[in-house]
C-alpha positions, 0 to 999 in steps of 0.5 A: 500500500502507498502510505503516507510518510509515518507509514499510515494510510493517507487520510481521506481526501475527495479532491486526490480520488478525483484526481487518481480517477483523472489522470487514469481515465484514458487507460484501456478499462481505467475502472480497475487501476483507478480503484487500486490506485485509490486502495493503495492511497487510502487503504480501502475504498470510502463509499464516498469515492464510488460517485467520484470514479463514476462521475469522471469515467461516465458510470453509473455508481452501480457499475463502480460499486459492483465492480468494488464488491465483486473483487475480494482485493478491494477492502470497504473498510480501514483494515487493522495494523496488521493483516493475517491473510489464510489460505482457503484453497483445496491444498491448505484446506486439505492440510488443515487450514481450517483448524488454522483458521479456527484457532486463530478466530478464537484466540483474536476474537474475530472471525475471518473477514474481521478485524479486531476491535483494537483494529491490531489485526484483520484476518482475511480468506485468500483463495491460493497464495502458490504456497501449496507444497507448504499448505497451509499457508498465510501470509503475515503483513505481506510475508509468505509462510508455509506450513502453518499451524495455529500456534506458529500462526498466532505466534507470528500475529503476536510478534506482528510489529515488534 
């Protein structure tokens, strides 16, 4: 994610999602890398910069929220300080990740697809991370692990930050 210099997410600004949807626009198919971009810049997607993008590319807010909704990427909300990505796919499933996931819910109070109420952590569903020799995987703020269980997971989302 593009952050600001204290490596937050920049704080919402109506004029920098115009000005993202602007300088993309003429691309072929500019709807994707316009909600990247503005991803990237905030964090998530504000409900308040689907009128925006449609406004600039001649969309109906319907056509940019669909798109939004549509793809697991686009976040809706600010996520934690640290995000626990598990894999779901047939390998991890079949390596336990279930189990995984389970464990880790429980210890952090949250269910996948969540964030904690300190907003530490968002624990999301991924569906394949290339991991599958090493199943289950997750990834830990970006960084790939394999053969996960769910005390090596929570032991890496304690040590998150540190």
């Amino acid at each position: 994610m593009r952050s600001t210099t204290n490596g937050a997410a920049a704080p919402w600004d109506a004029a920098a999602v115009v000005m993202i949807a602007q300088e993309l626009k003429d691309l072929d198919g500019p709807l994707l890398p316009i909600l990247h971009a503005v991803n990237d810049r905030f964090g998530f997607i504000d409900e308040r910069a689907v009128p925006l993008i449609a406004d600039v590319l001649n969309l109906t807010r319907a056509e940019v929220h669909g798109v939004v909704s549509f793809y697991h990427d686009f976040r809706r909300a600010p996520a934690g300080r640290h995000v626990i990505k598990v894999c779901c796919a047939e390998a991890c499933q079949a390596m336990g990740c279930e189990r995984v996931v389970a464990e880790v819910e429980e210890e952090l109070g949250v269910a996948l697809g969540g964030t904690t109420p300190d907003n530490r952590v968002t624990l999301e569903p991924v569906y394949c991370l290339g991991n599958c020799a090493l199943s289950p995987a997750a990834l830990v703020d970006g960084k790939l692990h394999g053969r996960m269980d769910g005390a090596r997971l929570l032991a890496l989302v304690r040590g998150a930050g540190r």
